[in-house]
VOKETOR-281994 format. One record per residue: x, z, y of N, C-alpha, C in turn; residue number from 1. Coordinates in Angstrom, 3 decimals. Last residue first. Example, Ala and Ser with C-alpha at 12.3 -4.5 7.8 and 13.67 -1.06 7.14 Angstrom:
REM residues 2
12.850; 7.080; -2.250; 13.670; 7.140; -1.060; 12.900; 7.870; 0.030; 2
13.190; 7.800; -5.690; 12.300; 7.800; -4.500; 13.200; 7.800; -3.300; 1
//
This chain:
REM residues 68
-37.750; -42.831; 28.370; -38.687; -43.649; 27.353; -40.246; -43.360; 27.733; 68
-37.114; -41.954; 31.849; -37.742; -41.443; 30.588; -38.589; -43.003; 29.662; 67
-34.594; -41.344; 33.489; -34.996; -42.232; 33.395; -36.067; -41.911; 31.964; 66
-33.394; -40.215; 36.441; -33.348; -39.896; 35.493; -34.576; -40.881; 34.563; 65
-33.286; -40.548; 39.851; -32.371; -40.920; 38.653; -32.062; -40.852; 37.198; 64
-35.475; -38.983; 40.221; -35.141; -40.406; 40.633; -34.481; -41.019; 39.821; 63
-34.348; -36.384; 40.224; -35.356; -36.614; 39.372; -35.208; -38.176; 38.864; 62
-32.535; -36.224; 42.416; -31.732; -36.019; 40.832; -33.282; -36.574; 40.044; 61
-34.847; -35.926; 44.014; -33.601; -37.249; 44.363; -32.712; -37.066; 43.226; 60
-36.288; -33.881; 43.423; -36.698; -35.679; 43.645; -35.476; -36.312; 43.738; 59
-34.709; -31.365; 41.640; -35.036; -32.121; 43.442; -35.624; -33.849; 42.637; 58
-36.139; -29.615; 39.224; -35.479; -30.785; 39.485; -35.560; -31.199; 40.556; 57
-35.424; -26.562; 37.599; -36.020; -27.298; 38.293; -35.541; -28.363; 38.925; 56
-36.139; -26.016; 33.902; -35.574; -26.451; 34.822; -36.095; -26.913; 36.080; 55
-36.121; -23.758; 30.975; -37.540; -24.736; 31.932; -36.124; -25.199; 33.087; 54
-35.441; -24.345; 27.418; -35.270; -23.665; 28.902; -35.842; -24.151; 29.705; 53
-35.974; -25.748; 25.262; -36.304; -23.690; 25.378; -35.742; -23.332; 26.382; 52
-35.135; -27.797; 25.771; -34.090; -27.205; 24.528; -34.647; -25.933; 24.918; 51
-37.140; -27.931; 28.244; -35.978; -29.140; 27.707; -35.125; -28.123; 27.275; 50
-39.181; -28.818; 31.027; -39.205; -27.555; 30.066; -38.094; -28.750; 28.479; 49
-39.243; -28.734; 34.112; -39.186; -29.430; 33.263; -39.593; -28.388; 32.192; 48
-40.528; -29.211; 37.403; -40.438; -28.500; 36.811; -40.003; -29.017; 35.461; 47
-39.649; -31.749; 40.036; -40.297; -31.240; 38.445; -39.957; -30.221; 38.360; 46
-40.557; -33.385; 42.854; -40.149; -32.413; 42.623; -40.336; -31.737; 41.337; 45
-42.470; -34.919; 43.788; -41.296; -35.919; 43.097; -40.205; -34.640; 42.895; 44
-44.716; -33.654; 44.694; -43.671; -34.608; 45.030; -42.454; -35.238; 44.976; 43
-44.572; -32.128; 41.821; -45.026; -31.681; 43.508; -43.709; -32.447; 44.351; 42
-45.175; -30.742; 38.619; -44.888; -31.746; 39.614; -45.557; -31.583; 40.686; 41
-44.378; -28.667; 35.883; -45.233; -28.688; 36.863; -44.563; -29.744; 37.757; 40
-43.059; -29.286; 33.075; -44.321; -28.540; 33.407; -45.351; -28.354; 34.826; 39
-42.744; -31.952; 31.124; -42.972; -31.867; 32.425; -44.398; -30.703; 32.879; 38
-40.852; -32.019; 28.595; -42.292; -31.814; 29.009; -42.066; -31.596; 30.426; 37
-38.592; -34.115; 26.563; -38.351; -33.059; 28.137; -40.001; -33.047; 27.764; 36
-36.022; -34.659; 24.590; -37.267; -34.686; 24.532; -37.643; -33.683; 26.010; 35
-33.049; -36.621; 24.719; -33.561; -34.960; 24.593; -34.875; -35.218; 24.799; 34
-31.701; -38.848; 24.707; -32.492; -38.791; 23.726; -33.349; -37.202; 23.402; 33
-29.034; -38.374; 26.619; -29.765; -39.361; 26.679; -30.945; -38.766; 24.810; 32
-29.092; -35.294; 28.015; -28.412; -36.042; 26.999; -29.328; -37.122; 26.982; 31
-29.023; -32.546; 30.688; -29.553; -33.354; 30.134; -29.137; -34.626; 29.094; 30
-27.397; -29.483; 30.118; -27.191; -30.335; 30.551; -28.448; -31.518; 29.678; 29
-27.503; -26.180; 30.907; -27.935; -27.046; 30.125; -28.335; -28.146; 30.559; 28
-25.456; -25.183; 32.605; -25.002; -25.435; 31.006; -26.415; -25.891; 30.465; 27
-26.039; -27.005; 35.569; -25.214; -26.310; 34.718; -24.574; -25.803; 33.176; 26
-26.822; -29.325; 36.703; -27.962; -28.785; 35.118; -27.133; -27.743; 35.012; 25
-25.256; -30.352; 38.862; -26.816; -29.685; 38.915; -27.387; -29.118; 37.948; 24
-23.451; -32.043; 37.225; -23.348; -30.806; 37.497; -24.324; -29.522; 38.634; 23
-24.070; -34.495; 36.718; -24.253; -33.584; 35.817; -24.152; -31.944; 36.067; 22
-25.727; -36.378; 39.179; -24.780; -35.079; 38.923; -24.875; -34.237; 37.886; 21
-27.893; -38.795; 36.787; -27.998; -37.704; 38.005; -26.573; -36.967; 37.907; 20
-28.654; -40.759; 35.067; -27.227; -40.868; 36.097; -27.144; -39.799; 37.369; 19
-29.824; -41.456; 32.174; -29.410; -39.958; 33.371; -28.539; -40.250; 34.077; 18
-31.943; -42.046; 30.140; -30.962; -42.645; 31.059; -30.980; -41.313; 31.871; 17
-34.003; -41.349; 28.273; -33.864; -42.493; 28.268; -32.620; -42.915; 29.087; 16
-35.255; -38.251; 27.172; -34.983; -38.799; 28.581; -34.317; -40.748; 27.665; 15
-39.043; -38.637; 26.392; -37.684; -38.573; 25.912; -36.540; -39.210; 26.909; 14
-41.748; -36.634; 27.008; -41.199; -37.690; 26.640; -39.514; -37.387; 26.224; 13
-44.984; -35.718; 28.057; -43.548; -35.485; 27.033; -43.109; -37.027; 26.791; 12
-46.742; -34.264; 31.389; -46.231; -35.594; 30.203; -44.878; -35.007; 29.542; 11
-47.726; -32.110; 32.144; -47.886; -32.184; 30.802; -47.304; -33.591; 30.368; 10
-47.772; -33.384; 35.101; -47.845; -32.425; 35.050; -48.309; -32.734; 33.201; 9
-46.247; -37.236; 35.070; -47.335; -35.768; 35.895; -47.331; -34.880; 34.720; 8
-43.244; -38.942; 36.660; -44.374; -37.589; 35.877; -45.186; -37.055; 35.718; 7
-41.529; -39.664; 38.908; -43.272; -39.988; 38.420; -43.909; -39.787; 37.666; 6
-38.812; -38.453; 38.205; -40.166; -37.630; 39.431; -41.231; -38.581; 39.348; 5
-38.368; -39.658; 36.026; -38.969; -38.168; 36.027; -39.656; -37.603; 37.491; 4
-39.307; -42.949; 36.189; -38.012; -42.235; 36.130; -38.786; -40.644; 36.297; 3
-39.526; -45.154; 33.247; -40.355; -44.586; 34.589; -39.273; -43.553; 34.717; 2
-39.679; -48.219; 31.358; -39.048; -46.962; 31.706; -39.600; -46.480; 33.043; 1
//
């Protein structure tokens, strides 16, 4: 397992674990088995792209998120 801010730029995967504040995603919330692309990375900082919406992620919610 690798956690989402060590990503690079076009990896897909599947989240695997989320212990970030759910309440940073607002309504679209991350689920253990959602499929994410990682559109752009910049120090542990993502861009995501997850259910047809893009998201942006601090490093320190990233950290905590855990990808198959």
């Amino acid at each position: 397992m690798m956690s989402l801010s060590d990503a690079v730029n076009g990896f897909s995967g599947e989240v695997a674990w989320n212990c970030a504040d759910r309440s940073l995603f607002g309504a679209c919330q991350l689920e253990t088995g959602d499929q994410v692309q990682v559109v752009s990375s910049y120090f542990g900082n993502v861009i995501i792209k997850v259910k047809g919406k893009r998201l942006a992620i601090t490093r320190d919610a990233a950290e905590r998120i855990k990808l198959a």
